[in-house]
N, C-alpha and C positions, 0 to 999 in steps of 0.2 A: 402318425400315431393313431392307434385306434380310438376312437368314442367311447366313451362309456355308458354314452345313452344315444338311441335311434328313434327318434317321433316320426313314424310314419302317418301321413293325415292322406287318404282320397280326396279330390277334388273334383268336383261334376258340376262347371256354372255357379258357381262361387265368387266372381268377380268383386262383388260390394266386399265379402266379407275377408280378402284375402289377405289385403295391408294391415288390415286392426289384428289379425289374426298372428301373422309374422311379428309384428307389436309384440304382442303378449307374451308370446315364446319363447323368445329371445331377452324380452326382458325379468321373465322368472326362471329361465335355465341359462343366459347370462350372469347372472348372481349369485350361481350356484357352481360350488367348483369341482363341478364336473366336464369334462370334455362332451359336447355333444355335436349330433347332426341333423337337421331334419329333413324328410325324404317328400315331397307333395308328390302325389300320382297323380296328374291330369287325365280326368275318366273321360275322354273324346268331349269335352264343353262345344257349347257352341255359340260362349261366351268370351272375353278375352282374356278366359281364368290364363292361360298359358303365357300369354304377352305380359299380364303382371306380375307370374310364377320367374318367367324368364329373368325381367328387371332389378328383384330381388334376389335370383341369383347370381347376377353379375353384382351384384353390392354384397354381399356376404358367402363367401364360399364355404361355410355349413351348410349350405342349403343346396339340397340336389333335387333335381324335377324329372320326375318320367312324364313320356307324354305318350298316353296310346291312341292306336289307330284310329280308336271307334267307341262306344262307349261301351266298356264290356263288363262293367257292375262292382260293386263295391266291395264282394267277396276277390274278383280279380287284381282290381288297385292291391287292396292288402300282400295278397300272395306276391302281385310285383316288387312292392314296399320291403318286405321279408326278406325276398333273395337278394335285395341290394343291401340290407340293412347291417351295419358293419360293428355295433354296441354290442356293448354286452348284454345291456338292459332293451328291450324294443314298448316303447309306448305307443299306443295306439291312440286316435281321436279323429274326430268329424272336423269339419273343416268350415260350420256353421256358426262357429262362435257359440253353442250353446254347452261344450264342455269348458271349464273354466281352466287353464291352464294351471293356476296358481292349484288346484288339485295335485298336482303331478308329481311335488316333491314328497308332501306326507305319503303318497299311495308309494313311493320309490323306498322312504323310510321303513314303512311299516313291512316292505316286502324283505329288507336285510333284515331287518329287528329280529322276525321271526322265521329267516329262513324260509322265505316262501318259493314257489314257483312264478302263480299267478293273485295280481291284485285285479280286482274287478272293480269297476267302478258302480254303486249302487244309487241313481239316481232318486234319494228318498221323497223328495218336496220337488216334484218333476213339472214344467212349466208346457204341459200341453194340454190342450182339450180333452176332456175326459172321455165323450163315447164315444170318437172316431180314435183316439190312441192310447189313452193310458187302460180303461177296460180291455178294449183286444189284448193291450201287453202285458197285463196281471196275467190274464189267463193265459197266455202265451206262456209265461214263464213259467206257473203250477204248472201246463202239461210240459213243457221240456223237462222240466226238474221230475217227475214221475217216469217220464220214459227213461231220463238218462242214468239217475240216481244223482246225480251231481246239483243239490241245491241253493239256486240262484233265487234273490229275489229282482233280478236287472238282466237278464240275458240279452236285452234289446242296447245298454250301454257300450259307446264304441272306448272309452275311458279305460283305457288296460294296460296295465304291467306286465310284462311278460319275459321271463329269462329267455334268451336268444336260442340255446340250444333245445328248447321245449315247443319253439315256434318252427323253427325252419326245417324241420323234420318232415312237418305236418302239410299233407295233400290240398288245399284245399278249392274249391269250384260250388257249381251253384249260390246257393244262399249258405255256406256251411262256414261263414268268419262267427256269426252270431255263437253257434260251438264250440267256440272253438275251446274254453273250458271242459266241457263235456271227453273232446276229443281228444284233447292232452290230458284227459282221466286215464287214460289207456296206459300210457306210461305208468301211473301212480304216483302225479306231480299233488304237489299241496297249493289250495286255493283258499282265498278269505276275499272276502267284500268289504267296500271301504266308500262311507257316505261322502259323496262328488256335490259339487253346486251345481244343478242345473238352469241353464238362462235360458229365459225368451228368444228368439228367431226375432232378429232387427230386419234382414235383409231377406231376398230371395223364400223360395215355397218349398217347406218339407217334399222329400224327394219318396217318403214312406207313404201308406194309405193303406185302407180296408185289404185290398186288392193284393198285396201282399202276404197278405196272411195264409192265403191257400198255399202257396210257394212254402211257405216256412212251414209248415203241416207234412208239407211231402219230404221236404227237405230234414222233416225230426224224421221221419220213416225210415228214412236214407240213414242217419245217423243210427237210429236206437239198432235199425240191420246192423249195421258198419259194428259196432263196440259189443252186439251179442252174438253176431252169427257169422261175422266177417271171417273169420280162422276154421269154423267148422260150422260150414252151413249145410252140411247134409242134417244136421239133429232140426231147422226150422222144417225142409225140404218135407226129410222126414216123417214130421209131427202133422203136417197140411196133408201128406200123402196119406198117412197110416190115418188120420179120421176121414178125411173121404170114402178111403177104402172100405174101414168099416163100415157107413154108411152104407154105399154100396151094397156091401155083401149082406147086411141086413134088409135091405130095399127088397136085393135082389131074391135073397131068401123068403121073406115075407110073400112074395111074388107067384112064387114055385108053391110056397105050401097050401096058401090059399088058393091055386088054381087058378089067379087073374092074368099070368104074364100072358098071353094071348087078349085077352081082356081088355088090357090098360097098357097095350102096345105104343102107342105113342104120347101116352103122358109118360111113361118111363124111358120115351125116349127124349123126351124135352126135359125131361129133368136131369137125365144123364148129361146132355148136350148143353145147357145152365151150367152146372157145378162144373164139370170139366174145362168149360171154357172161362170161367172166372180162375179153378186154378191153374190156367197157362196164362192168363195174362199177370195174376200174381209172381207167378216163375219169372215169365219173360220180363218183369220189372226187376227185379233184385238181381237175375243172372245181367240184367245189362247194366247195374251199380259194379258190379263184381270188374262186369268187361273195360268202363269205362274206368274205374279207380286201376284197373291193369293197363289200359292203354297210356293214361297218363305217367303213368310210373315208371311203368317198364324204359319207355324212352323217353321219361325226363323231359316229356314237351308241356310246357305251359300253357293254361289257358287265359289269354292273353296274349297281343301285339303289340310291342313298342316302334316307336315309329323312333325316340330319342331320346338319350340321357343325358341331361345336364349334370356335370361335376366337377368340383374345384378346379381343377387344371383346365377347365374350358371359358 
């Protein structure tokens, strides 16, 4: 019989927090009479996250484990979590104990109540350090929400509701789970935010940092391409081509009438050889967003190894 609900959590060295974790889950979507499943992705640990994923699923067969090869990132786990996920409803969460589980039902309510798509979890009274994470993630989120149109004040919360046939359409690789509202905008789905508890980290070391933040910059570029130029990117191509060009042709003009182009021979060749080569490597980034969303598509290959799936019958 199918689920009606799918908790997909990634798991990356998680070992302290996996029992308490199962706990909780089980006993607020226990209670609840809804048929559920939940999926752990083991992200290649090099912890015994897998040995006490495994143990837990021999004692309750709702619970199924993928275990990948290697550690291939948290956007990967998701995407794996997805194609297996068999609910109609798929929830998403971290696997730190810092999303509260008991969130789960109101965000599931509020999403039938009003006919939503997506609930987003908005972590308002958020239990991190201010200038290594909540500063970078404010402004994180103002510029996502400005690039994408789609206004979040949480885009960094993993805490999602998510109707099934809005997720598993959906591409995803690099840093692009954090989007994934933005990208199920495409459709024309409806989204609302829904203030989550956030907890303190009891065990193990955020797996986020400064360091990250570059990746998610490139990875909004990647995005705000994908949702304005993805279907007709000859009009960016275009718009880069036709002012250069202009430029150019007024450079070169200016050039001619004043009588310097012998003159200023090699600054007008260093400037030529500048701009040109900034816009080919401009090109050559987005024609290889273009390549790489076709190669994954086209044949359906994942990014992503599973090395093995634990499931009920096992």
């Amino acid at each position: 019989m199918r689920p009606d609900l799918s908790v997909v959590i990634p798991i990356h060295d998680e070992a302290p927090n996996l029992e308490e974790l199962y706990r909780e889950l089980t006993e607020v979507l226990g209670a609840w009479p809804r048929g559920y499943e939940i999926i752990f992705v083991e992200d290649g640990s090099t912890d015994a996250s897998f040995e006490i994923l495994e143990k837990i699923h021999r004692r309750d067969g709702r619970v199924r484990v993928i275990q990948f090869r290697r550690n291939f990132g948290q956007t990967a786990a998701f995407a794996a979590g997805f194609a297996e996920a068999a609910g109609r409803l798929i929830i998403t969460s971290d696997g730190d104990l810092q999303n509260d589980p008991h969130d789960i039902p109101h965000m599931v309510e509020r999403l039938d109540k009003d006919n939503l798509d997506i609930v987003c979890g908005w972590r308002k009274d958020r239990k991190d350090p201010w200038l290594s994470r909540r500063v970078p993630s404010a402004l994180a989120n103002r510029l996502i929400s400005w690039a994408t149109g789609v206004w979040l004040n949480d885009y960094g919360c993993s805490l999602k509701v998510v109707r099934s046939e809005v997720v598993k359409p959906l591409r995803l690789y690099g840093e692009l789970h954090r989007f994934l509202p933005a990208l199920a905008s495409e459709m024309g789905v409806r989204i609302a935010e829904f203030p989550v508890h956030h907890r303190p980290r009891v065990h193990g070391r955020s797996k986020y940092g400064i360091s990250r933040t570059i990746r998610v910059v490139l990875d909004l570029i990647t995005v705000k391409f994908l949702l304005s130029y993805a279907t007709r990117p000859l009009q960016i191509f275009g718009l880069v081509g036709g002012l250069l060009g202009l430029a150019g042709a007024l450079l070169l003009t200016y050039l001619w009438a004043t009588h310097l182009m012998e003159e200023r021979l090699p600054a007008v060749l260093a400037g030529i050889l500048l701009v040109s080569t900034a816009a080919q490597l401009v090109t050559l980034g987005l024609l290889a967003e273009l390549q790489s969303r076709t190669y994954h598509e086209s044949q359906d290959k994942p990014i992503y190894a599973v090395r093995r799936v634990l499931k009920p019958e096992d």
